[in-house]
N, C-alpha and C positions, 0 to 999 in steps of 0.2 A: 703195444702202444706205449708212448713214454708222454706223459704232463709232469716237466717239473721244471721249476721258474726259480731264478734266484737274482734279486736285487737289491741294487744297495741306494741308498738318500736319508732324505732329513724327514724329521714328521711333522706336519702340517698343522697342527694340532695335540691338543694333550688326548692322549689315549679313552676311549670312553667304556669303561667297564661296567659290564651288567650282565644278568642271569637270567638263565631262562627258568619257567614255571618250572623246572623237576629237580632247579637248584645246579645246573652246572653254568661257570662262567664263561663267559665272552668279551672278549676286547673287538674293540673296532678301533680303526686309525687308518690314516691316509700318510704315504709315503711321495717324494718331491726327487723326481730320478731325472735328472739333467740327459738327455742326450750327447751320445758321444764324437756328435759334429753336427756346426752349425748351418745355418740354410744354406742352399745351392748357390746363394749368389755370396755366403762368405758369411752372412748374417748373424745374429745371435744365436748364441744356443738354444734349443727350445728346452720346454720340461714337460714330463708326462706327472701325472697325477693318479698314483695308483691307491685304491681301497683294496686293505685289509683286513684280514678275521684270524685271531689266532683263540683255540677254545682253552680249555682248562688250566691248567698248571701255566702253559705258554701265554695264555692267554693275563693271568694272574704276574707271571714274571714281565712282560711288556706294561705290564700298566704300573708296578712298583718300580721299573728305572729307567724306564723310560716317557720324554716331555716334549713337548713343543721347542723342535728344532734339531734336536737330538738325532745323530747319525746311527741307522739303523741297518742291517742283512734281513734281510728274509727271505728265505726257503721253503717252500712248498708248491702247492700247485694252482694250477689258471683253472677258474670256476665260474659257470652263467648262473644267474639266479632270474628266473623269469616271476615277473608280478602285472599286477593291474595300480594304474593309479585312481585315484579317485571320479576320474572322467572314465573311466571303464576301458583308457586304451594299456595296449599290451607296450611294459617295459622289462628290457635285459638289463641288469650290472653285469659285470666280468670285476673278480674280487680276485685277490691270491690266500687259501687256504693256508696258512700258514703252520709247518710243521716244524721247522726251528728258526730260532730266532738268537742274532748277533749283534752284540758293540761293534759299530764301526769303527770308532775309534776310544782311543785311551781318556781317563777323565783327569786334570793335575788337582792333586792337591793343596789347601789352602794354603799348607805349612812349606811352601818353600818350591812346589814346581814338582816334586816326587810324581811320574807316572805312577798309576795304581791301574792293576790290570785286573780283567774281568773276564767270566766267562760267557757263557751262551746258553740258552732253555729250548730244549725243543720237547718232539714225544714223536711217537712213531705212529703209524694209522690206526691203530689200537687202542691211542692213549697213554698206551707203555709213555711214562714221564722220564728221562735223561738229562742230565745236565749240571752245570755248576754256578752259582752265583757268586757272587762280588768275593773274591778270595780277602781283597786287602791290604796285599803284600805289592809291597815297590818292586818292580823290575828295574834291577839295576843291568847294565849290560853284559853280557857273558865276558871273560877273560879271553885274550885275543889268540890262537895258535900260530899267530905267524909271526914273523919276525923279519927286522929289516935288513934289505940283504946288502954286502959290502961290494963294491966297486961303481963303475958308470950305467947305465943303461948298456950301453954300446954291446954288452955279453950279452944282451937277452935276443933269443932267437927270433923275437916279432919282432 
């Protein structure tokens, strides 16, 4: 059997970090994932509204860089959690477990527009913790290997 989910949007909200009784953390956060075509009659695009949970370390890296609005990957898995609400009836969430976690996109900085690139936090079903945080370093663009070629178009075989 395979469960595993990966999407990418903005968060809805700023991250809410907390611990359980025996001291490990939790993130909770809600992701805003655009559908990738609009209604049948052409209409707007809709958006889905996903909850999720990422535990420890991951759980700890989502909530230090990431905020409200902020483009986010998550990877892991589709999970039901069944409860009672206060009127005694039966409710399901469906959350995504989250085992790694990504910058969607690059952040400029102040001084002048420098991309500054970032890594990613995950852990594996273990907990085993992997990853890299905020390096720092400007990506400049790699130097180019090709070079322009001399004559018309008319020689090229397409």
């Amino acid at each position: 059997m395979l469960n595993h989910i990966v999407i990418m949007g903005r968060l809805t909200r700023d991250v809410e970090l907390r611990s359980t009784q025996s001291g490990v953390n939790v993130a909770s956060f809600t992701v805003a994932v655009d559908r990738d075509f609009g209604g049948r009659d052409g209409g707007e695009k809709q958006t889905d509204f996903i909850d999720c949970v990422a535990w420890r370390q991951t759980g700890e890296f989502v909530s230090k860089y990431f905020h409200k609005g902020s483009m986010i990957v998550v990877s892991g898995r589709l999970q039901s959690r069944k409860w009672q609400d206060r009127d005694g009836n039966n409710r399901t969430n469906w959350e995504i477990q989250a085992d790694n976690v990504y910058f969607g996109e690059s952040r400029r900085d102040s001084d002048g527009g420098n991309t500054r690139s970032y890594g990613s936090y995950g852990s594996d079903n273990r907990g085993n913790s992997a990853g890299s945080y905020d390096t720092g370093r400007s990506s400049a663009p790699a130097p180019s290997t090709f070079s322009e070629m001399e004559g018309d178009d008319g020689d090229l075989p397409f």
